[in-house]
C-alpha positions as CSV (number, residue, x, y, z in Angstrom):
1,X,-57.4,-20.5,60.5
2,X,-55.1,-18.1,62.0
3,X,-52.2,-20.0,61.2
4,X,-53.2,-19.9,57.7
5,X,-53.5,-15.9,57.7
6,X,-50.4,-15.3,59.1
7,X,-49.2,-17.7,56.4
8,X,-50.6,-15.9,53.9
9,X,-49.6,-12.6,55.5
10,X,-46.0,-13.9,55.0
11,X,-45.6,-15.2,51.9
12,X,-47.0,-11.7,50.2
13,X,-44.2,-9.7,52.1
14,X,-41.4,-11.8,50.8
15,X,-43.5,-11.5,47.3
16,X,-43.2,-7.5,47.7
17,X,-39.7,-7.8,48.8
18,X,-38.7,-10.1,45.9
19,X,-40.1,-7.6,43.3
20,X,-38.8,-4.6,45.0
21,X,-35.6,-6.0,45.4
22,X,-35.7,-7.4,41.0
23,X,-36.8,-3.7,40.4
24,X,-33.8,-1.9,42.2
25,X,-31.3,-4.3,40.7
26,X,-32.6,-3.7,36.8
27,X,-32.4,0.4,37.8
28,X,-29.1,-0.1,39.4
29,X,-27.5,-2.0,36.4
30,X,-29.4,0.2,33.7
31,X,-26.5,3.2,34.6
32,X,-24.0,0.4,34.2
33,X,-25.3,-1.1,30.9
34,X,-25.5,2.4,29.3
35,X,-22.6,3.3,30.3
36,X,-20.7,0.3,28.7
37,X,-22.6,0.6,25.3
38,X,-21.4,4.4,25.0
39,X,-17.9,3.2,26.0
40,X,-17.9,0.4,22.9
41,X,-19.5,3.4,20.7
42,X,-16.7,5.5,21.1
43,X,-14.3,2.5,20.0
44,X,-16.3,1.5,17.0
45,X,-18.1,-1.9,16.9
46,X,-16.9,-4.6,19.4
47,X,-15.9,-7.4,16.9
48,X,-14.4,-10.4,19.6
49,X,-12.1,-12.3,17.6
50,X,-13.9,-15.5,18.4
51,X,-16.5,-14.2,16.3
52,X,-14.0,-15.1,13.4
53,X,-11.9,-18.0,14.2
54,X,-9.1,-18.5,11.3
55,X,-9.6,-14.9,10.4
56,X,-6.3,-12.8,10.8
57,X,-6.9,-9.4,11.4
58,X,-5.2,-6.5,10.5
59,X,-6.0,-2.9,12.5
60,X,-5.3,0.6,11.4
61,X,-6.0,4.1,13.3
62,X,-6.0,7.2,12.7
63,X,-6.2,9.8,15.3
64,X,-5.9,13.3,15.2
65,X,-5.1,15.5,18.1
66,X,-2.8,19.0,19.0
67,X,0.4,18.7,17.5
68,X,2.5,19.5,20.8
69,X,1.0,16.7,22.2
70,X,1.4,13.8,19.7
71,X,4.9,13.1,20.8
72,X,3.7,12.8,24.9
73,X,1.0,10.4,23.2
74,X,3.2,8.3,21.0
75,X,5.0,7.7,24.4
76,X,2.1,6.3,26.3
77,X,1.1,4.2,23.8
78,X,4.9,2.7,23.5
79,X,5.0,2.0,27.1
80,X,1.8,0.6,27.0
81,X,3.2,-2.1,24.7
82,X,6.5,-2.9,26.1
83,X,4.3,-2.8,29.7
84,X,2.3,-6.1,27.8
85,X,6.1,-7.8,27.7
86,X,7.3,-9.2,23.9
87,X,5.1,-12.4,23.6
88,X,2.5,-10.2,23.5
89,X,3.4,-6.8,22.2
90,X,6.3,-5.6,19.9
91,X,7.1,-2.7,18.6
92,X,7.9,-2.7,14.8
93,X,8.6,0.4,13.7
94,X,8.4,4.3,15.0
95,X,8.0,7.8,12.8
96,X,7.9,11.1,13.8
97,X,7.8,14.1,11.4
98,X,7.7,17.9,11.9
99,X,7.1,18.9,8.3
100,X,5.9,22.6,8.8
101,X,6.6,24.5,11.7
102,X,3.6,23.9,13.4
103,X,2.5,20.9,11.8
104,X,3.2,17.3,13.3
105,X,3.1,13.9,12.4
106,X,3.9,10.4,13.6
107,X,3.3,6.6,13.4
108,X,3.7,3.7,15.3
109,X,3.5,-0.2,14.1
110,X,3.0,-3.1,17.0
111,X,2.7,-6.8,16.6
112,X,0.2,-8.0,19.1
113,X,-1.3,-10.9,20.0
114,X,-4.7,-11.5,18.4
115,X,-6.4,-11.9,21.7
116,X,-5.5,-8.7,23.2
117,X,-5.5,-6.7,19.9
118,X,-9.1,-5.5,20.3
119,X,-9.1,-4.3,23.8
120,X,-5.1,-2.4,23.2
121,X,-7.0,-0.2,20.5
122,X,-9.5,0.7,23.0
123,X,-7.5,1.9,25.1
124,X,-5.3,4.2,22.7
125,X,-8.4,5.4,21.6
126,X,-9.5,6.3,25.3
127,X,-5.8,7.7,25.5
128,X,-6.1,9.6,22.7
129,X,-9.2,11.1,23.9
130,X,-7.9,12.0,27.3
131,X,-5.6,14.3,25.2
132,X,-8.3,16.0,24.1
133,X,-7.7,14.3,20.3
134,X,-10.3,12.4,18.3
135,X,-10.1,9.0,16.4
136,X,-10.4,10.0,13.0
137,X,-10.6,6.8,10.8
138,X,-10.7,3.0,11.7
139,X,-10.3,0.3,10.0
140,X,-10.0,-3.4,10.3
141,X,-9.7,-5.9,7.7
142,X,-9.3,-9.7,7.9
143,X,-8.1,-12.5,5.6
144,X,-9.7,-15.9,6.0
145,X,-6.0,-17.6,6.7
146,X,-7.9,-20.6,8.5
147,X,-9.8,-21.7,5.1
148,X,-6.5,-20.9,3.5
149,X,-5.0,-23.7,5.4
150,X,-7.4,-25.6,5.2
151,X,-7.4,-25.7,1.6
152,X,-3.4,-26.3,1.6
153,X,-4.3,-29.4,3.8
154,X,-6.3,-30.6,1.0
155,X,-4.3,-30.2,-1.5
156,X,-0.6,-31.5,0.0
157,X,-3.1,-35.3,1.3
158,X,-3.6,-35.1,-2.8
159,X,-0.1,-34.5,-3.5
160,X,1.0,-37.2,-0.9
161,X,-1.5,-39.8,-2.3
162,X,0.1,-38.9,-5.5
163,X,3.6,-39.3,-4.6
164,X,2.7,-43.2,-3.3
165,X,0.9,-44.2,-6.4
166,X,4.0,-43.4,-8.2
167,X,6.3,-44.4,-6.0
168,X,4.4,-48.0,-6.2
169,X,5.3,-48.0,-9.6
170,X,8.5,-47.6,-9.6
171,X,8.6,-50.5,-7.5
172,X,7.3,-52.8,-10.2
173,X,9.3,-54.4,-12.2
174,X,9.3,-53.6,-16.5
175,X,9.7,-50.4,-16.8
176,X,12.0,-48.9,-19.0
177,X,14.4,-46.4,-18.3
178,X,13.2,-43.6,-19.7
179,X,9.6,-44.5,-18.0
180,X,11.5,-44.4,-14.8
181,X,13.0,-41.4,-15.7
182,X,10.2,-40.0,-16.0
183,X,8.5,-41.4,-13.0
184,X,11.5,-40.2,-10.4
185,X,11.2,-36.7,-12.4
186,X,7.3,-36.2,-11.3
187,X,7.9,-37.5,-8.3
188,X,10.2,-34.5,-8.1
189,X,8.6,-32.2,-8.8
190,X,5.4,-33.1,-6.3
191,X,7.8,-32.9,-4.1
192,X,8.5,-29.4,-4.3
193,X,4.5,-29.0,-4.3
194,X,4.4,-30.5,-0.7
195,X,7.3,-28.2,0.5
196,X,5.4,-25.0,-0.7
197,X,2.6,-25.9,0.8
198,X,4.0,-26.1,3.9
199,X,5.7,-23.1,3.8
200,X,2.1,-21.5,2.4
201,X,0.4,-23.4,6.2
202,X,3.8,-22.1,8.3
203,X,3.2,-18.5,6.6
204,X,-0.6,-18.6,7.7
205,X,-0.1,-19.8,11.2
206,X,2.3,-17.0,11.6
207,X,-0.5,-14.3,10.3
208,X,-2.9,-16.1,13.0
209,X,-0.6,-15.7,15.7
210,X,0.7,-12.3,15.4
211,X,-1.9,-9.1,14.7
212,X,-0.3,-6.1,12.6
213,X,-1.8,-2.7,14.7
214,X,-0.9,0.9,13.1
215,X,-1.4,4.2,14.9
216,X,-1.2,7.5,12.3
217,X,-0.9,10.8,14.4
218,X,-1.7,13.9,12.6
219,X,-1.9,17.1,14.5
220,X,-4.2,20.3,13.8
221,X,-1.5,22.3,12.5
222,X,-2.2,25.3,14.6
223,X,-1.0,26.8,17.5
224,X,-0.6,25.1,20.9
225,X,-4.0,25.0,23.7
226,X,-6.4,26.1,21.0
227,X,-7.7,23.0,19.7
228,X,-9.6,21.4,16.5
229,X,-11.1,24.1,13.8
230,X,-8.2,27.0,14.7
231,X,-9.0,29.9,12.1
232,X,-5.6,30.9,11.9
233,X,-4.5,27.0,10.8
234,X,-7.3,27.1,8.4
235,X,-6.3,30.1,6.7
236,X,-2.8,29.4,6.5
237,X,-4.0,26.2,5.0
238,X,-6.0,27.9,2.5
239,X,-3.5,30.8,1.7
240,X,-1.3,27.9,0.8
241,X,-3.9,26.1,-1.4
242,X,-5.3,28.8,-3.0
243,X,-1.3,29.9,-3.6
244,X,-0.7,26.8,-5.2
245,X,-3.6,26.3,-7.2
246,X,-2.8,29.7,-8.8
247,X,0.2,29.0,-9.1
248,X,0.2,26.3,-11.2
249,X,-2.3,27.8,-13.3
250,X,0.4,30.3,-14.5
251,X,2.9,27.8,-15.1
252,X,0.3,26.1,-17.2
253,X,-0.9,28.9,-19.1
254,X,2.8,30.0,-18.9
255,X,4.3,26.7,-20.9
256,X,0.9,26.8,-23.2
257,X,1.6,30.5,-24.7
258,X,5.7,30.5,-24.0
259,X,6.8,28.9,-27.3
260,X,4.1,30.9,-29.2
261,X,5.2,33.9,-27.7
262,X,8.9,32.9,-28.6
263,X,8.2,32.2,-32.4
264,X,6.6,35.5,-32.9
265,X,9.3,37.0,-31.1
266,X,11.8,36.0,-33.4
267,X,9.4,36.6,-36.3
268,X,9.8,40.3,-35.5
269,X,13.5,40.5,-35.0
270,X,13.8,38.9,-38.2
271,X,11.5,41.8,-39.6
272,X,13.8,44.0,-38.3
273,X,17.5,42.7,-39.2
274,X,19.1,45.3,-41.8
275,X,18.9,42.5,-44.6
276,X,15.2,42.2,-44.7
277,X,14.8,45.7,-44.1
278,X,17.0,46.7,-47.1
279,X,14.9,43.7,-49.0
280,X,11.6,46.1,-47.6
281,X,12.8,49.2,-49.1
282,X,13.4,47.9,-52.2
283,X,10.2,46.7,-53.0
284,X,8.9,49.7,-51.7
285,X,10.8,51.9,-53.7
286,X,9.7,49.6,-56.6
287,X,6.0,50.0,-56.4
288,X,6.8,53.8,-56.2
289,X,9.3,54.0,-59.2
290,X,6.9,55.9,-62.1
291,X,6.3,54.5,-65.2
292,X,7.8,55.2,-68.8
293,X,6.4,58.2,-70.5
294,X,4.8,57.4,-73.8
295,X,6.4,57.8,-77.2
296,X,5.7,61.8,-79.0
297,X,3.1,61.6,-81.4
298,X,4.5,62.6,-85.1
């Protein structure tokens, strides 16, 4: 009987232990799950790519951050690239712009391997918020390239079915010349069919195995240190809109009433010219001139 209480006694304790033990593993990981689903927040949905096999994926950002600081940015994100080696990460094109004198923008074009295409935007977002910048548009689109192919397959094991039957009739004897004629000219021309449609499958495996990534900078347009919504930006800004706006409102106005005021114009220096003037005074003088007196009476 003993034997059987201290049994007991024993398999309760682990029992506690077990639950006690569950319950500070779900607390401990709770942190570590929030804090992953606010990191994929701030990158926009986590779409893996093998979500979407034979999808080809095309990613464009846009990020906007102080304008002295785009230039140090574009940097990181260049080394970042070249840090990923060739194979997977190429630099395709580079732009940097001061159009005002405190405004700033720039671009940079990768080629990246689909796999790690997701995870590099992440991490020029996170760079770009470390900079005290914000992402300011995504966007990722995706052509069905795999279906694509697919469909090319179909259609070149058509062609090449094709070409066979024809080509077995050629073989057979009593045809004429111009039905062989004809025969070799199809032939031809499927031909050509089955070369573009390899060229259409070679063009799609290339879009699969390379991912097109752009990064647009665009600074705040103020002064340096004092960040996103600077007053004096924003009223420069809307000095310069309001200037133009008016503006062209004269010019409109101005070429509406211009040719008007120009014909009018010349009206009344024609008035004025001695020939019409002399012309004036003597119908004037005309209207004035008195009449005949009447005949005496007798």
């Amino acid at each position: 009987m003993k034997t059987k209480l201290l049994a007991g006694a024993m398999a309760l304790v682990l029992v506690g232990c077990g639950q006690k033990a569950s319950e500070e593993s779900a607390a401990s990981s709770a942190p570590a799950a929030a804090e992953m689903v606010s990191a994929d927040a701030a990158g926009g949905p986590d779409v893996p790519i093998t979500a979407a096999p034979g999808v080809a994926f095309n990613y464009r950002y846009a990020f906007r951050l102080d304008d002295d600081r785009i230039a140090a940015v574009q940097e990181e994100h260049a080394a970042a690239c070249e840090t990923l080696g060739v194979a997977r990460c190429r630099i395709t094109g580079m732009d940097y712009r001061l159009i005002r004198d405190n405004k700033v923008e720039g671009r940079l074009e990768f080629k990246l391997d689909p796999a790690i295409a997701r995870k590099f935007g992440k991490d020029a977002i996170a760079s770009v918020a470390k900079a005290e910048g914000v992402l300011a548009a995504a966007n990722i689109t995706g052509e069905d390239v795999g279906a694509q192919i697919s469909d090319s397959q179909r259609r070149s094991a058509g062609i090449a079915d094709e070409i066979a039957r024809l080509e077995a009739r050629l073989k057979q004897g009593g045809l004429g010349d111009r039905e062989r004629t004809e025969l070799q000219q199809q032939i031809a021309g499927l031909r050509q069919q089955l070369d573009g449609e390899r060229e259409t499958r070679r063009g799609g495996e290339v879009q699969l195995a390379t991912t097109p990534m752009v990064f647009d900078y665009q600074g705040t347009g103020g002064l340096p240190g004092i960040g996103y919504g600077n007053p004096f930006s924003d009223a420069a800004n809307m000095l310069i809109r309001s200037g133009g706006t008016l503006l062209s409102f004269v010019l409109v106005v101005g070429a509406a009433i211009l040719p008007w005021a120009l014909f009018f114009a010349g009206l009344l220096l024609l008035w004025r010219t001695p020939p019409v003037v002399a012309v004036r005074r003597w119908l004037v003088g005309k209207r004035a001139a008195p009449s005949a007196p009447p005949p005496p009476e007798i």
